[in-house]
C-alpha positions in Angstrom: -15.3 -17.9 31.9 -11.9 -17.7 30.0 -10.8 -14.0 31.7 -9.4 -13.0 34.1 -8.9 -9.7 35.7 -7.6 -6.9 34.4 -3.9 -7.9 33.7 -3.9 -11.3 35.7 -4.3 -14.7 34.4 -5.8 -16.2 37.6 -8.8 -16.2 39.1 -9.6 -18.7 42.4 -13.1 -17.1 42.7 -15.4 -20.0 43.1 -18.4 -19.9 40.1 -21.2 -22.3 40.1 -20.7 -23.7 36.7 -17.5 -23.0 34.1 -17.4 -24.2 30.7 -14.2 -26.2 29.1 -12.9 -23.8 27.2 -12.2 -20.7 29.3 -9.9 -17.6 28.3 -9.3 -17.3 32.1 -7.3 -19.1 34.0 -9.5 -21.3 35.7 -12.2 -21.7 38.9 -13.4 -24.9 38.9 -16.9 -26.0 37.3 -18.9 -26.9 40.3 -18.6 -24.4 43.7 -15.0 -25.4 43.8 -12.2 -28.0 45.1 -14.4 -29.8 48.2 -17.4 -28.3 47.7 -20.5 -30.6 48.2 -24.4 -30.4 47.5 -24.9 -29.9 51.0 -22.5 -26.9 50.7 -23.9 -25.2 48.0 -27.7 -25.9 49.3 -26.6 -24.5 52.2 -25.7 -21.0 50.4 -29.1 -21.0 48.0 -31.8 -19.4 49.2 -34.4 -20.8 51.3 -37.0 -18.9 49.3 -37.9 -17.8 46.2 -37.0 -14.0 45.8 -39.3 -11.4 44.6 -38.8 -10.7 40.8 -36.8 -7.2 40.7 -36.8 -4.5 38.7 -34.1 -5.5 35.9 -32.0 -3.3 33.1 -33.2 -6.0 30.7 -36.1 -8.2 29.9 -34.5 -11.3 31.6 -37.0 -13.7 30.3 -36.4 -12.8 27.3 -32.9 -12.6 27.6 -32.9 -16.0 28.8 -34.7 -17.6 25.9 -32.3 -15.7 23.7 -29.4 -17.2 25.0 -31.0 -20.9 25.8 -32.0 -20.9 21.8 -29.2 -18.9 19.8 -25.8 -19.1 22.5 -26.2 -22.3 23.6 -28.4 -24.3 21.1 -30.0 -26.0 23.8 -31.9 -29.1 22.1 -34.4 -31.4 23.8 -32.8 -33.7 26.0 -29.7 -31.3 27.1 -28.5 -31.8 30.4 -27.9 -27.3 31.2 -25.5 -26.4 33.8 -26.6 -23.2 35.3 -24.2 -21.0 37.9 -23.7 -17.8 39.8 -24.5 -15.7 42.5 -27.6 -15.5 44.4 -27.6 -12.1 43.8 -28.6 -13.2 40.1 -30.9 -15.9 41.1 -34.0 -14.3 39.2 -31.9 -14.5 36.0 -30.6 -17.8 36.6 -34.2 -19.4 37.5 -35.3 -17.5 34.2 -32.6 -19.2 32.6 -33.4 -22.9 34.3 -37.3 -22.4 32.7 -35.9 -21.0 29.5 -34.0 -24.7 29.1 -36.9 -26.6 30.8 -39.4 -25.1 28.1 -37.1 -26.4 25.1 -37.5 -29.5 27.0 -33.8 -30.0 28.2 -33.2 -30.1 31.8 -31.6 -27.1 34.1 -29.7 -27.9 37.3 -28.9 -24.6 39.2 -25.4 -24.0 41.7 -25.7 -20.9 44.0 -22.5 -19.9 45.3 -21.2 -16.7 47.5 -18.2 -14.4 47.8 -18.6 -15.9 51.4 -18.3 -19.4 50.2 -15.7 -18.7 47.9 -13.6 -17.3 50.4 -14.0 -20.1 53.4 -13.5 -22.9 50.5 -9.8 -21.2 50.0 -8.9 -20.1 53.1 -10.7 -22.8 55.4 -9.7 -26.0 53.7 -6.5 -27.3 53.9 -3.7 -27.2 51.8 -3.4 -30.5 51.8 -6.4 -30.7 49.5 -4.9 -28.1 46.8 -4.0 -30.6 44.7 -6.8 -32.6 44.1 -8.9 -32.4 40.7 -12.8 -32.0 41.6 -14.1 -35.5 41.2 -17.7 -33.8 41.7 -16.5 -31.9 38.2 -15.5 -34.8 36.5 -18.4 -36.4 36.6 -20.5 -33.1 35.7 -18.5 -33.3 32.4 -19.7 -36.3 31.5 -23.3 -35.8 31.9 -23.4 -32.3 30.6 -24.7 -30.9 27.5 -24.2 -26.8 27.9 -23.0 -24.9 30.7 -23.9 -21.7 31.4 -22.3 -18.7 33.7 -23.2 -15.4 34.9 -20.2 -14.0 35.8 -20.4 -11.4 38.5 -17.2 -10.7 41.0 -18.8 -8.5 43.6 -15.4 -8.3 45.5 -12.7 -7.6 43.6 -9.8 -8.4 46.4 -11.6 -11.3 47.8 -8.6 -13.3 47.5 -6.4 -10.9 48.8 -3.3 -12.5 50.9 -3.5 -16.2 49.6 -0.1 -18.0 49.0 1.3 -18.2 45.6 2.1 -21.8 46.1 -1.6 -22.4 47.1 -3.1 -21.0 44.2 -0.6 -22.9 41.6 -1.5 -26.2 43.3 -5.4 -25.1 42.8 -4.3 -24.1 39.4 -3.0 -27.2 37.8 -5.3 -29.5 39.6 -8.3 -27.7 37.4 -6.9 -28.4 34.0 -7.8 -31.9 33.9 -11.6 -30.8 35.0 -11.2 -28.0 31.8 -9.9 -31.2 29.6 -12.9 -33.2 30.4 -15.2 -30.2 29.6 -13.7 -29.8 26.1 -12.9 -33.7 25.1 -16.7 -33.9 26.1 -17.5 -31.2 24.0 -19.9 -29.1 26.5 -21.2 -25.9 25.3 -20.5 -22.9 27.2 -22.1 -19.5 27.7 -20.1 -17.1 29.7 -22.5 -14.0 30.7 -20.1 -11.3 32.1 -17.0 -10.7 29.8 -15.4 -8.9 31.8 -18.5 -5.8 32.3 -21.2 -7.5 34.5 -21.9 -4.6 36.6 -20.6 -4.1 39.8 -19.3 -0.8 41.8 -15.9 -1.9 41.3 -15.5 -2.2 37.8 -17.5 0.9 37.0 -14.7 3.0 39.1 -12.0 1.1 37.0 -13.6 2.1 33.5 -14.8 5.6 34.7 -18.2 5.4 34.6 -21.1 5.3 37.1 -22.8 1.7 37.8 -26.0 3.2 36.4 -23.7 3.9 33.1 -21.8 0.7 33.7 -25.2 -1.1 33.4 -26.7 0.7 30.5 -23.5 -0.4 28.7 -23.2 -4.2 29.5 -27.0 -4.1 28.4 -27.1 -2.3 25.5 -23.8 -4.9 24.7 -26.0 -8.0 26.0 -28.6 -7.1 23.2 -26.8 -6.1 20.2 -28.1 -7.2 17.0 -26.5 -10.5 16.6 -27.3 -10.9 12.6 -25.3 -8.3 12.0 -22.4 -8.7 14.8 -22.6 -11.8 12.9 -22.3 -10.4 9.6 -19.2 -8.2 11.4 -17.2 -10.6 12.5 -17.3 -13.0 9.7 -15.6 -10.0 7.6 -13.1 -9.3 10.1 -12.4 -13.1 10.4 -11.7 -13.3 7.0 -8.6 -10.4 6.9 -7.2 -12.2 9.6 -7.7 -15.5 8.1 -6.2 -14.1 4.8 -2.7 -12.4 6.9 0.9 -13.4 7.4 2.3 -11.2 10.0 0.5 -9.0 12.4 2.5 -5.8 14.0 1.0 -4.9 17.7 2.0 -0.9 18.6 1.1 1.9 21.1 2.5 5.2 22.1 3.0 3.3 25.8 5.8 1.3 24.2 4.2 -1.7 22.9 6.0 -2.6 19.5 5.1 -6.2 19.3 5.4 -8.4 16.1 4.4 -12.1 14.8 3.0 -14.5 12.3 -0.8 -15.8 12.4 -0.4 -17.6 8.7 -2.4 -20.5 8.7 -4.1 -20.0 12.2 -7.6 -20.8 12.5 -10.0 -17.7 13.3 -13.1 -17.9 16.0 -15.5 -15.5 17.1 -17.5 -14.7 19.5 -20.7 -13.8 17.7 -23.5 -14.4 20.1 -25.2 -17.7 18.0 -24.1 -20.9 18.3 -24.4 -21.8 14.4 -24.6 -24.7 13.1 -21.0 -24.0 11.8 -19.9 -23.4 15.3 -21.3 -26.9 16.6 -19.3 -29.0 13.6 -16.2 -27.4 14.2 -16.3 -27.9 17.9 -13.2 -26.6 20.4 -13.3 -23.1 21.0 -16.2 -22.4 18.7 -18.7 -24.3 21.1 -18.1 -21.2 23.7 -20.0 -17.7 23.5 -19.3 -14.7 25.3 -21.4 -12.2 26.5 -22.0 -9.4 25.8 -20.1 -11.3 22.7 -18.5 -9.2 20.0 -15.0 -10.9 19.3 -12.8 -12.1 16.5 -9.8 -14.0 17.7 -6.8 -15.9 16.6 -3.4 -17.5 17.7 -0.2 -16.6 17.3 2.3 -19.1 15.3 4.6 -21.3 17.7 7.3 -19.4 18.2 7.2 -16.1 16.9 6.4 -12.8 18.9 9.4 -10.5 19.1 8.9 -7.6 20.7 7.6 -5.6 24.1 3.8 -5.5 25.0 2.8 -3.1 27.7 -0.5 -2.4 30.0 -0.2 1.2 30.9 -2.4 0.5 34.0 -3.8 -2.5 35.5 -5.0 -4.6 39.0 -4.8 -7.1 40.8 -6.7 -7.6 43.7 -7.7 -4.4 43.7 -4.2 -3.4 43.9 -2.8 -1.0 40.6 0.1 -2.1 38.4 1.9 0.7 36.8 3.6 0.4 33.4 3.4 -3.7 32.9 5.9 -4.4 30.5 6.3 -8.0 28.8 9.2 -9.2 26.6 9.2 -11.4 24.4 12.0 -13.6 22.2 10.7 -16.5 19.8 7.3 -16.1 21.3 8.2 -16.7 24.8 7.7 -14.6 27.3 11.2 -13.7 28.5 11.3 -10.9 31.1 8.2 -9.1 32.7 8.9 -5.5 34.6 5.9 -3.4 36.4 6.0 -1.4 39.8 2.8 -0.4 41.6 1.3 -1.4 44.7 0.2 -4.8 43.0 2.9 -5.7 40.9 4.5 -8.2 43.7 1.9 -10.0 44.6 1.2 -10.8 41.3 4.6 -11.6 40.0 4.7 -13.6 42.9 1.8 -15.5 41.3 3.3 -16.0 38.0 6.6 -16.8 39.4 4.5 -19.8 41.1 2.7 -21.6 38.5 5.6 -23.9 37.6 4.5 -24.7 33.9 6.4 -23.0 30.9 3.2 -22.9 29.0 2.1 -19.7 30.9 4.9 -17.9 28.9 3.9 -18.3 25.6 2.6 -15.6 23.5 -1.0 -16.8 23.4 -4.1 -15.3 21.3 -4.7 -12.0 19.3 -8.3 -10.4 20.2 -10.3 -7.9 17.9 -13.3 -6.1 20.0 -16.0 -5.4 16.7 -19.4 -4.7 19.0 -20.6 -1.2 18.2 -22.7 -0.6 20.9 -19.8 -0.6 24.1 -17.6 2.2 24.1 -15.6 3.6 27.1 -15.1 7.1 27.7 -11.9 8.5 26.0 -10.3 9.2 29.5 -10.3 4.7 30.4 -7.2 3.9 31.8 -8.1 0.4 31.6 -9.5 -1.6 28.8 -11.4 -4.5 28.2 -12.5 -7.2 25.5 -15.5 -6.1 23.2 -15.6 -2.1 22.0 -15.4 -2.0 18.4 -11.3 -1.2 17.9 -10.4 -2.8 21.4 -7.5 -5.2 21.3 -6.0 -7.6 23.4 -3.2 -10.2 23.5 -2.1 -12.6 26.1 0.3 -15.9 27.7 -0.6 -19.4 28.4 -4.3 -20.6 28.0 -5.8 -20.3 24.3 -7.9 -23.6 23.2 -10.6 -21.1 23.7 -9.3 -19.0 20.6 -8.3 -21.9 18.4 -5.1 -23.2 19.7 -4.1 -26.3 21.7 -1.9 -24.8 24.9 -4.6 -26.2 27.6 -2.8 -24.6 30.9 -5.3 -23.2 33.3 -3.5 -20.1 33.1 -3.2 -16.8 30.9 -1.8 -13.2 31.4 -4.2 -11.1 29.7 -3.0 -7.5 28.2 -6.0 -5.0 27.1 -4.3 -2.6 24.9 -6.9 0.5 24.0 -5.9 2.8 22.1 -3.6 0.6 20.2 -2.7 0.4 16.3 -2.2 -2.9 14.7 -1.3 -3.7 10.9 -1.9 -6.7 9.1 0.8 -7.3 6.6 1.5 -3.7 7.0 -2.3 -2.7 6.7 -3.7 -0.9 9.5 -6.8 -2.3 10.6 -7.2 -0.9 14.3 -5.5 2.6 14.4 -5.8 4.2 17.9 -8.2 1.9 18.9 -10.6 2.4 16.0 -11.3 -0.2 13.9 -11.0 0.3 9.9 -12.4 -2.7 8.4 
């Protein structure tokens, strides 16, 4: 889980299991900050629920990304987490891992729980790194998250200074993850179906579901095949130049940066080069790079976004010698969260960050989408702070993240996204 919401960098939303190398500023990798066994028992069912009628074939699915996103191997020790809502998929998941003889442990968590761990444990305890998470980096092989927000402003009126403290007390947690060199499989990216989010793109959640889907099960040979061609004109470019007809006119170098992707198969390639490669995405799709310290002149602007539910008008970032110098925005939503930024004491969150291609053919939103989001073909996105997942080494459990659709972008004057469509 590397995202965030739609503009934001922060997420306190408790998930069961988080891998090291999130885009997203950061929720920790067990329920949360405090959270027990006995807490997170407490929230799993007592039962085993009836198997549902699914979008997908979820056994399948499961052995899919068990075999080819996370290159589970006999003997891995599989973090599983979520909501009990997905419980079906997650137990699919737990025999999926059992069956290639590596062994599943499964965390249930709750919008209910997430909110009481915030709001009902004292600040006092803010500060303190999950010892619980610690030790679940060093004994785990893979971790593995269905990502599904069912509330969108369930954190709506926590202090600033609170969820800074929470902040910086997760990166060593992420650290441990990624010296360890845990796997991760984030299943969500940002379209895991849910009322909210299908209102925000413009669709219906019946439509909303047919999309993540049909992106969950692309063909991942050729998204494969895909990205390693878009990889390599990124690879091969000096300077990239970011526009849009909202004002974005955004420039900087990427010579010499190393390119990932997020193809769906953990290859053999992906395993050696460790970092940000051991992390997959779904539904995956995504070629990405970092920008060169220290360059990014320009203005990069989010015609529409939210936070909390709340919308941010006209977002606009500035940037000088790749920092972020000034950030303007009006909207219901836009003090609350430059309240947030303004409280994460750590320059890091203000550097110009990672460059995001969207190549998966199969997600498209309709023309009319106000908001964006990571993986339609032609889809890009840029953003501040955290980026180890894309190749860099800025490690701050923090990130603005800026989905730009509809936007042209040149490399070394070639166009290879023009109004959102993608020309290589």
């Amino acid at each position: 889980m590397r995202r965030i919401t739609q503009i934001a960098g922060l997420t306190i939303a408790i998930v069961a299991v988080l891998g090291a190398c999130q885009r997203e500023s950061a929720a920790p990798p067990a329920a949360a900050p405090g959270t027990d066994a006995a807490a997170a028992e407490e929230q799993a069912p007592a039962a085993a629920p009836a198997r549902t009628t699914a979008a997908t074939d979820l056994e399948q699915l499961a052995t899919r990304v068990m075999t080819q996103s996370a290159a589970v191997k006999e003997g891995d020790v599989v973090l599983i987490g979520g909501r009990m809502a997905d419980s079906e998929l997650m137990e699919d998941l737990a025999v999926a891992a059992r069956k290639a003889g590596a062994f599943p442990l499964i965390t249930y968590s709750s919008d209910r729980l997430s909110k009481r761990l915030f709001f009902d444990v004292p600040a006092k305890y803010d500060s303190q790194s999950d010892a619980l998470a610690l030790k679940l980096a060093e004994i785990a092989d893979v971790t593995i998250e269905v990502s599904n927000a069912t509330t969108e402003n369930l954190f709506e009126g926590a202090e600033p200074a609170r969820v800074a403290a929470r902040t910086k007390a997760f990166e060593p947690v992420q650290q441990a993850f990624a010296r360890n060199k845990v796997r991760s499989v984030e299943l969500g990216n940002g379209l895991y179906p849910a009322s909210w989010r299908a209102e925000r793109l413009g669709l219906s959640e019946a439509a909303l579901a047919d999309l993540f889907w049909k992106g969950v099960n692309v063909d991942y040979a050729q998204l494969q095949a895909r990205g390693e061609e878009v990889g390599k004109a990124v690879a091969a470019a000096k300077d990239v130049h970011v526009t849009h007809p909202n004002g974005t006119d955004l420039k900087f170098s990427v010579q010499g940066r190393p390119v990932l992707a997020s193809d769906g198969v953990a290859s053999e390639a992906d395993l050696k080069r460790g970092g940000g490669a051991l992390s997959q995405y779904l539904p995956a799709g995504e070629v990405y790079t970092t920008p060169v310290p220290g360059s990014g002149e320009g203005k990069l602007v989010q015609t529409r976004g939210y936070f909390r539910g709340k919308q941010i008008d006209d977002l606009t970032l500035t940037f000088s010698a790749g920092q972020l110098t000034a950030m303007t925005g009006s909207g219901p939503g836009f003090a609350a969260f430059k309240a947030e930024y303004d409280a994460m004491d750590d320059k890091r969150k203000a550097a110009l960050a990672f460059l995001d291609f969207g190549i998966n053919p199969n997600i498209s939103l309709p023309a009319n989408a106000s908001v964006g989001t990571w993986v339609p073909a032609g889809s890009v996105t840029l953003g501040t702070g955290a980026n180890v997942w894309a190749g860099g080494d800025n490690s701050v459990p923090y990130s603005l993240v800026v989905h730009l659709p509809g936007s042209t972008v040149t490399l070394d004057g070639k166009p290879v996204v023009e109004q959102g469509v993608l020309k290589l």
